[in-house]
C-alpha positions, 0 to 999 in steps of 0.5 A, a space after each residue: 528089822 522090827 515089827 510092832 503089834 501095838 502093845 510093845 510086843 517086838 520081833 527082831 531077826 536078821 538074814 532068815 530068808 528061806 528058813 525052814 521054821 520049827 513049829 508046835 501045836 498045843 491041842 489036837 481037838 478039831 481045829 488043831 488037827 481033826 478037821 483035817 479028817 472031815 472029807 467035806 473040809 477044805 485041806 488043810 484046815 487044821 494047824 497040823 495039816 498046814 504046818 505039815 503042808 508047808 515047805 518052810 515048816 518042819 513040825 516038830 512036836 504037837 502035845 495033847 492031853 489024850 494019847 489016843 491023839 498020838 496015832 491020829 497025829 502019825 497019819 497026817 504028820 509022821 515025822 512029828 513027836 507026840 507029848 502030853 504035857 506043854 513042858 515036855 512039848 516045848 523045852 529044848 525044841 528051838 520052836 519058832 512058831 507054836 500054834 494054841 488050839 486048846 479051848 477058850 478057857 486055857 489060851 491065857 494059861 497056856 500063853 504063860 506056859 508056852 513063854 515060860 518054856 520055850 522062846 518062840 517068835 510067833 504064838 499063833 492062837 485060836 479064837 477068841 484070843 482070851 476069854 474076857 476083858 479082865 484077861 485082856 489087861 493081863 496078857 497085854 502085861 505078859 507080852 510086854 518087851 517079850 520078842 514074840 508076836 501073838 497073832 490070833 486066827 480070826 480066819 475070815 480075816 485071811 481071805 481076799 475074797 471077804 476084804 473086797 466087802 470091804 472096798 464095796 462099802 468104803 468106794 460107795 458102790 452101793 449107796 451109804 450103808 443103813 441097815 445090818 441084818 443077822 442069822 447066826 449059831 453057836 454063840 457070842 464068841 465063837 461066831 461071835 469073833 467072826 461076825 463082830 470082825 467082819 463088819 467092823 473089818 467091813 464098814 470101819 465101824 465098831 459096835 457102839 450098844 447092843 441090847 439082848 433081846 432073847 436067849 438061844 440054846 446052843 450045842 457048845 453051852 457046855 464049853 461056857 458058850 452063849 448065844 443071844 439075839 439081840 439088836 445093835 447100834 454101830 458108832 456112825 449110827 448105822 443099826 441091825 439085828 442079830 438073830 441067834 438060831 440054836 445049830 442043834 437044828 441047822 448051822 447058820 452064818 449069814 449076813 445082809 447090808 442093806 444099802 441106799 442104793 443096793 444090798 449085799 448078801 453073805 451066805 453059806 457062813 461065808 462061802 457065797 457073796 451076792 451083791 445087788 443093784 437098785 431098779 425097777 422091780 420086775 413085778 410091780 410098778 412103781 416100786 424099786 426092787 433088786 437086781 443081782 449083779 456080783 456074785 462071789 463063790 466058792 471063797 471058803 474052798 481056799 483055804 484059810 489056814 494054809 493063807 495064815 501060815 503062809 503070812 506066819 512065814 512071810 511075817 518072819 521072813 520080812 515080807 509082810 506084817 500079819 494080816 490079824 493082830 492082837 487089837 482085832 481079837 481083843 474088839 470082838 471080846 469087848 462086844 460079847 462081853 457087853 452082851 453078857 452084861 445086857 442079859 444080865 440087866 436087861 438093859 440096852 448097854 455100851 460098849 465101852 471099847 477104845 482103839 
């Protein structure tokens, strides 16, 4: 059988039901494997600790470039063998699935370097996938006729409970959508990735021109991060308004659709979702207000990594096609890049995006 991404990356294997799965994980900073040390986190949430977990996947090798990482790493994978280098990681391993969770700025170097050493079928790699549009062009060469599928974690997209939005907006539950508003931290393509996925995985919409309003500080400047405010225009004409807040004071990810006939709400960066009607206001005559009638909890405490590895494995067994594809990590880089060229100008700007 043979799976597509869209760019002539294929995946061919036969007879491979109930395989146990060799994988790597390149950097073991937070989301690689240190969240998993937080007690207020969701386990897993780290690549290690969800490789580790699942019964179809012996991790292998994981590689960093600090050594203290070594002993960190025997607590939640003992069995797993330690490296400093990609090479030495990689060659000779027989890896089918290698995890990238270094920063940003490495993805692309470290695609080249994973492909140059091993042969895996699957790259499962952090956001935002590469770090502008010029990289872009050049990992949709490096990918080209190689059997190896790149799959990003953007890791609201593997959550059942954020999809239903999804079915809200295109059943018109609520009316027709109007209005979108924002509260968000820590940048254009951190949270950015997360919230320009979600509301075009939400609405079937992407963001058509964006104009940047005003600069936020943020924690995460010294990674090469930048957070803006800025108000945007969806293609369907639907507008709304991004406010950044610096998380050096308070995290923040929130969402409002305001519709015809309703709203609903994201909250607790997505751990909470409230849907409302409109009637009557309960205070005023003559006036519409609104009256809660969903209410979604408790959706980031399943955990989104496990749900990924699960759909790794399903994908390479035959079950399933990934949830998330190289095309959704590629819109949400077009967008912040966008942003940057409106900071700069100081003009409202298009995005010049083509599916």
């Amino acid at each position: 059988m043979r799976y597509k991404t869209g760019y002539s990356c294929k995946l061919e294997y036969d007879n491979v039901k109930n395989k146990i799965w060799n994988a790597a994980v390149i950097g073991l900073g937070k989301i690689g494997m240190t969240y998993d040390f937080d007690i207020k986190r969701t386990h897993p949430s780290s690549h290690v600790l969800a490789y580790n977990d699942n019964e179809n996947v012996n991790l292998v090798t994981a590689m960093d470039v600090e050594n203290g990482k070594k002993e960190m790493l025997k607590k939640l994978s003992p069995t797993t063998s330690f490296y400093t280098s990609i090479e030495n990681a990689l060659k000779n391993k027989n890896i089918d699935i290698v995890s990238i969770c270094t920063p940003q700025q490495y993805h692309l170097k470290n695609i080249i370097e994973v492909l140059e050493y091993s042969n895996p079928k699957i790259i499962f790699c952090e956001k935002p996938l590469v770090k502008n549009t010029n990289e872009i062009s050049l990992l949709k060469n490096i990918v080209d006729n190689k059997k190896c599928i790149i799959i990003p974690n953007i890791s609201r997209r593997w959550l059942a409970e954020l999809q239903k939005v999804t079915q809200y907006i295109a059943q018109g539950e609520y009316g027709s959508l109007e209005k979108i508003s924002i509260r968000y931290t820590r940048g254009i393509f951190n949270t950015g990735t997360h919230l320009f996925d979600l509301l075009k995985m939400w609405t079937g919409n992407n963001i058509e021109k964006v104009r940047v309003l005003k600069k936020v500080s943020t924690s995460s400047e010294d990674e090469g991060e930048q957070s803006f405010s800025f108000f945007f225009e969806q293609k369907n004409g639907v507008y709304g308004y991004a406010e950044a807040i610096d998380d050096r004071e308070y995290y923040l990810f929130d969402i409002d659709l305001f519709f015809s006939q309703g709203k609903i709400e994201m909250r607790n960066s997505g751990n909470d979702i409230y849907c409302y009607s409109v009637g009557k206001h309960s205070l005023f005559s003559g006036y519409r207000g609104f009256k809660r009638d969903k209410h979604i909890s408790g959706i980031l405490s399943d955990s989104s990594m496990k749900k990924a590895v699960d759909n790794i494995i399903d994908v390479l067994e035959k079950r399933a096609f990934p949830v998330c594809t190289m095309r959704d990590a590629f819109y949400p880089i077009y967008v912040a890049e966008t942003l940057l060229k409106s900071y700069k100008t100081g003009k409202e700007e298009r995005v010049d995006y083509y599916e």
